[in-house]
N, C-alpha and C positions, 0 to 999 in steps of 0.2 A: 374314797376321797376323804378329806378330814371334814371333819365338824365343825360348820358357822354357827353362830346361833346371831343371827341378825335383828338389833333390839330398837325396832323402832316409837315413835310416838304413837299417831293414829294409825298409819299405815300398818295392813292395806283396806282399814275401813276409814270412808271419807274420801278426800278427794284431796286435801291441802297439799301433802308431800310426792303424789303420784307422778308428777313431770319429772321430779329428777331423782327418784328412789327405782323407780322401774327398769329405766335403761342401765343403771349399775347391776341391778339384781339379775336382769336377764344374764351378763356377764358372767357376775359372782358363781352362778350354780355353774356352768358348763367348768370349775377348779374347784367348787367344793360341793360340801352335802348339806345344802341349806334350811336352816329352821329358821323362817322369821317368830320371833317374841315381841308382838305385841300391846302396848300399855294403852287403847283405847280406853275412854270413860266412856260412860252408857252411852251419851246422846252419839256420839260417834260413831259406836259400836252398833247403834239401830241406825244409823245412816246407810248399813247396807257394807259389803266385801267390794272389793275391788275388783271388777271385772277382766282384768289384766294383769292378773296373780298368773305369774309360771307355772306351768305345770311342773311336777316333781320338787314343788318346794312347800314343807310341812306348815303350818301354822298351829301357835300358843297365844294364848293372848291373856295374860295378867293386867286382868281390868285395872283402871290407875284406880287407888284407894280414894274409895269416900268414905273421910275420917268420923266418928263418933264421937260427943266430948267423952267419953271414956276415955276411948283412944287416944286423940291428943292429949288429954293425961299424961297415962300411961307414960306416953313418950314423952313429955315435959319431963317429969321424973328420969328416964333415962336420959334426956341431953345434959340436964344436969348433973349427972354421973359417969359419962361416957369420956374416955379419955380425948376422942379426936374433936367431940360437942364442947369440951372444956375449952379445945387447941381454938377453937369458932369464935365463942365466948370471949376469948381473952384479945385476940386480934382484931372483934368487935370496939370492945370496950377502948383499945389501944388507938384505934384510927378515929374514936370522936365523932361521929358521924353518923346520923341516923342512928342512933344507936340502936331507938326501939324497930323502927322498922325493919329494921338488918339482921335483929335477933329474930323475931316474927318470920322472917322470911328463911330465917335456916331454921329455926324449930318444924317448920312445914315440910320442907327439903329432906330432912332428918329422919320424920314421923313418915313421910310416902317413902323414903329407903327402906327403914325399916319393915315396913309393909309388903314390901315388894322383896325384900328378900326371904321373907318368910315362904312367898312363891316359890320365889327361885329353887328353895332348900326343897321343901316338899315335891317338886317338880320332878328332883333329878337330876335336872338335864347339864349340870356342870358335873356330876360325878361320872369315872370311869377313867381306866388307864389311857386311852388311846391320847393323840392332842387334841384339843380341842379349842375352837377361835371363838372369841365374844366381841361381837362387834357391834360396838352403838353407835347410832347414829348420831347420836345427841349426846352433848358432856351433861349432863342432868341427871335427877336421881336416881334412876335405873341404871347408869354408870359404876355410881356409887353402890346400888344393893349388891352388883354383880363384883365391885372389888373386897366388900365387905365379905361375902359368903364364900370370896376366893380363899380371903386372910383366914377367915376361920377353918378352912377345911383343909389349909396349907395347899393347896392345888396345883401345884407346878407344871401338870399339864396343862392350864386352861392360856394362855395368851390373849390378854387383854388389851383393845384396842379402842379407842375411841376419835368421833368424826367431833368438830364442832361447827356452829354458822354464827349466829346474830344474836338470838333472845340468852343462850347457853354459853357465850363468850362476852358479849360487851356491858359493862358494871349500866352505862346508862341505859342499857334499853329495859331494867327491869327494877321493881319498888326497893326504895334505899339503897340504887345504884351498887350494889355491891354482889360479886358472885359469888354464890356459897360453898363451904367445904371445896374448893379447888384445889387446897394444898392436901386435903387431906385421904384427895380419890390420886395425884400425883404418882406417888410410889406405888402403886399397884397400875399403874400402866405402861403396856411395853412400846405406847405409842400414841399421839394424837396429829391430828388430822386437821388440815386449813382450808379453807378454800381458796384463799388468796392471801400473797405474799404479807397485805397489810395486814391481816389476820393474826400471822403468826409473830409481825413483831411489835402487835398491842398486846398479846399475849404473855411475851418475855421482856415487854417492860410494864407490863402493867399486875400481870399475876404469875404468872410461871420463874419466880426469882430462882426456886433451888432444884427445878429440875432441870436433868441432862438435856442441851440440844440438841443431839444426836437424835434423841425421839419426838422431835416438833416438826412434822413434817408438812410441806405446800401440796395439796393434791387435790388444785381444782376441777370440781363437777363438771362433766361433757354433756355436750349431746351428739348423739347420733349422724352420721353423715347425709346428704340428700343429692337423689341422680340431679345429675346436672340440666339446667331447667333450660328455656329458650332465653336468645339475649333480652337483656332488660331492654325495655322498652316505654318513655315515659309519657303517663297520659294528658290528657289536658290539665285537669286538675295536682298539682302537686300533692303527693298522696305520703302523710304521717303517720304515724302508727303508735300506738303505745300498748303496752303487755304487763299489767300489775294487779295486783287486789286492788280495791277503791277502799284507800284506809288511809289514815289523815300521818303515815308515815309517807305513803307515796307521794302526796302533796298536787293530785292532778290539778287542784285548781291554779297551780300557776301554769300546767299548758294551756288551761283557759285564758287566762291570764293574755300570754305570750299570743293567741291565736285572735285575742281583740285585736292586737293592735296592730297586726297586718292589713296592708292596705294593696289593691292590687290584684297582682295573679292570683288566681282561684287555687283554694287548698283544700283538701281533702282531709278529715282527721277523724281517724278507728280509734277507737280505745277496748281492748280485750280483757278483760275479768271483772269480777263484781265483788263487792263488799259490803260494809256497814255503810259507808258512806255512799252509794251509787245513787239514789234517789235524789240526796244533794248532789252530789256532780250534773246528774242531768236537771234539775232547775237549774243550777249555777250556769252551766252553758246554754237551756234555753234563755234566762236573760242577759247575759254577755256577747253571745255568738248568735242568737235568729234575729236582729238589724241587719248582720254583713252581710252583703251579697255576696262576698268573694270567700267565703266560710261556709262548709259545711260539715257538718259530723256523725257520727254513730256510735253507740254502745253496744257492744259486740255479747256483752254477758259472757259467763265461763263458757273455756272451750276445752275439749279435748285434746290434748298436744299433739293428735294427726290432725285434726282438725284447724289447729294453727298452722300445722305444715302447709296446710292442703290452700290454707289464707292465705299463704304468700307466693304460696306458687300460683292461683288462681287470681290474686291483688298486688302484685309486687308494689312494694314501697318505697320511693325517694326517699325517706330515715327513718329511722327511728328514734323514740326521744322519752326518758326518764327522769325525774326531774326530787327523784326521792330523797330524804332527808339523811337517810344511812341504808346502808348494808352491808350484811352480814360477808359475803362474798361476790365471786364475781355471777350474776343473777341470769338464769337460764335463760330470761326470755331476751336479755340481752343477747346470750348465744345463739338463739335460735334464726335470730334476724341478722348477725353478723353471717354466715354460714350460707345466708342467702346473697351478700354481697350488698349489704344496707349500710349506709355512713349512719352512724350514730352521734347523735346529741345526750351527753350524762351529766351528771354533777358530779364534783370531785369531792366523793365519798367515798370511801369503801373499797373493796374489788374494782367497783366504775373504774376510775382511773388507770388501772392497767388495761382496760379495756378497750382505751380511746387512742391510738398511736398513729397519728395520720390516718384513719378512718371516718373520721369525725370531728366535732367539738368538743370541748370540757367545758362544762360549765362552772361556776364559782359552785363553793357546798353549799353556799345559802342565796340563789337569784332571784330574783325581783320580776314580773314579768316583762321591763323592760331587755332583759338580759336575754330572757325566752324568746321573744320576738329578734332581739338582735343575731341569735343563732340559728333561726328558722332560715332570718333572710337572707342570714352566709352561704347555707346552702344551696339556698332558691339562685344566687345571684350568681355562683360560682361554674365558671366554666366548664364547657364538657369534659374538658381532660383531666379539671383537679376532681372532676364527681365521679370518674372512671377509675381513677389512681383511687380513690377514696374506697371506693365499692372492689378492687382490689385488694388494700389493703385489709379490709375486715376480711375478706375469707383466707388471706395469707394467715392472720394473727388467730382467727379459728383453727386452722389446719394445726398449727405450731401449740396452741395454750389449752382449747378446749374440745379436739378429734375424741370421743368417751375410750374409743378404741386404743388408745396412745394412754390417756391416763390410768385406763383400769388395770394398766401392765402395774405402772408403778404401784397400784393400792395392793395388788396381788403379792406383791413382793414385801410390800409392808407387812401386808397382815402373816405372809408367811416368815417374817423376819430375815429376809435374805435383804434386802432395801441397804446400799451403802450408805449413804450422810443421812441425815434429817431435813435437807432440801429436797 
């Protein structure tokens, strides 16, 4: 079989990218001959392997560089020297903006390629006749060492391919809002990866001016299918759910928000992951939501993605509801609750929006908690028929956008370069 060489962040030490790097990879191996490359940093790297590593697929792991001032030296000197640090440089200086932070941030960018491809080279593992696929997960500097050490060894066998999502795509989500060396990792790739439509067209209006669209391709992340469960069944409490990190991009405090101001039928409300902020969320809801009677909640902390399975088949939900400020694509744990036949409440951000077709609500991208409650109560109020059509609709729009089994055809084909358009 040919040669992956699958180059993720942390993965598979830690736990961040495990929900939706696994069920591709299980795929991946059964069409090629998989080596994940690894760029864990230490604290990650002691965090322990992933329990749920395939069998028959190798592991490398090119620690992410922690830089020396030597080192950043060094490479200060070479950005200054480098023809493509020059090409940075000059479209820095040209766009007015940030200027200092946007150099700072590509000298960093620059100095970990560098680094990383020193790996690469000494490694090996891009040399040899046969073909060979480099697939990263992430448009990031590891993208870049692997096109860099392509250009230099002239490589014509290796085909390079790249996924993006949110921190590695969008100018705002990262310091001096701007993405580094994009034009300059471009021509060395025979392909990049969306997760969602809107993805790819902030991309080709926002950065991708002078590459071909023929290699911009939509190929949103699946998950898995599930035996089909008993009919739903709704309990006394209307039952809510939410599935994110507790991080001040999520914004859960406006479902708290949203969940004060109901009055009435009793509600039920999980919230599944944990973050920097969890400790505040849960003060924040004990003083907003232990007054209501008709309110009650829990924090579920991280779960296993069987272990969410296992939540919704043993908790079925009346919706589900995100209320996040952006994303990157369309968000797994959205998927996982459409698949169940859950109407969903999102903001229109992102991915979200293609995700909401008659299944659900939309919310505004920036709600209020009046807005959250007013969307809660659509559904509380809403007839059996439109909440059946509803809970219909999400596993229709599942089957069709997010089956992993239906998308991973397309990625296969990408990466083997047989894929007709760039949609």
């Amino acid at each position: 079989m040919t040669q992956l060489l699958f180059a993720t962040d942390c993965f598979p030490y830690g736990k961040g990218d495990n929900t939706f790097i696994i069920p591709e990879l299980m795929r991946l191996r059964q069409h090629y001959d998989v080596t994940i490359v690894s760029h864990a940093d230490g604290k990650q790297f002691r965090g322990g392997l992933c329990t749920d590593l395939p069998e028959g697929v190798e592991l490398i792991c090119f620690r992410r560089p922690e830089l020396s001032t030597i080192d950043k030296v060094k490479a200060l000197a070479l950005f200054l020297l480098d023809r493509h640090a020059r090409q940075e440089i000059r479209e820095i200086l040209r766009e007015k903006k940030n200027r200092r932070e946007r150099l700072y941030q590509s000298l960093s960018f620059f100095a970990q390629a560098l680094s990383d491809q020193k790996q690469l080279r000494r490694s090996g593992i891009l040399i040899g006749k046969e073909p060979i696929i480099y697939y990263s997960f992430w448009y990031t500097y590891f993208c870049y060492s692997a096109v860099l050490e392509c250009r230099r060894g002239r490589r014509s066998n290796v085909r390079m391919i790249t996924r993006t999502h949110g921190a590695d795509l969008y100018h705002e989500r990262i310091p001096g809002n701007r993405q580094p060396f994009k034009h300059q990792m471009e021509p060395g790739l025979d392909a990049i990866l969306f997760a969602c439509d809107y993805a790819r067209r902030y991309y080709r209006e926002r950065i991708g001016h002078y590459i071909d669209e023929s290699r911009l391709h939509v190929c949103k992340l699946g998950t898995e299918a599930v035996q089909a469960s008993a009919a739903y069944r709704r309990q006394e409490a209307w039952h809510i759910v939410s599935c994110s990190n507790v991080i001040p991009l999520k914004r859960i405090s406006l479902i708290i928000d949203g969940l004060a101001l109901l009055e009435g039928d009793k509600v039920q409300w999980t919230h599944i992951g944990d973050g920097a902020e969890l400790q505040h969320m849960k003060d924040y809801a004990r003083e907003k939501l232990d007054a209501k009677d008709n309110i009650s909640y829990s924090f579920q902390g991280y779960m296993e993605n069987d272990k969410i399975l296992r939540y919704y088949t043993e908790h079925p939900a009346d919706c589900f509801i995100t209320t996040s400020s952006t994303e990157g694509g369309c968000p797994v744990s959205i998927q996982e609750a459409m698949k169940f036949g859950t109407p969903v409440i999102g903001t229109d951000v992102g991915g979200i929006t293609e995700m909401i077709q008659g299944n659900g609500i939309l919310l505004p991208a920036n709600p209020d908690g009046q807005a959250v409650a007013a969307a809660i109560r659509q559904i509380m109020t809403s007839d059996q028929e439109t909440l059946s059509a509803m809970r219909r609709a999400s596993v229709t729009l599942w089957k069709r956008e997010f089956d992993i089994d239906v998308n991973i055809a397309k990625v296969c084909a990408i990466l083997d370069g047989t894929a007709r358009t760039g949609r």
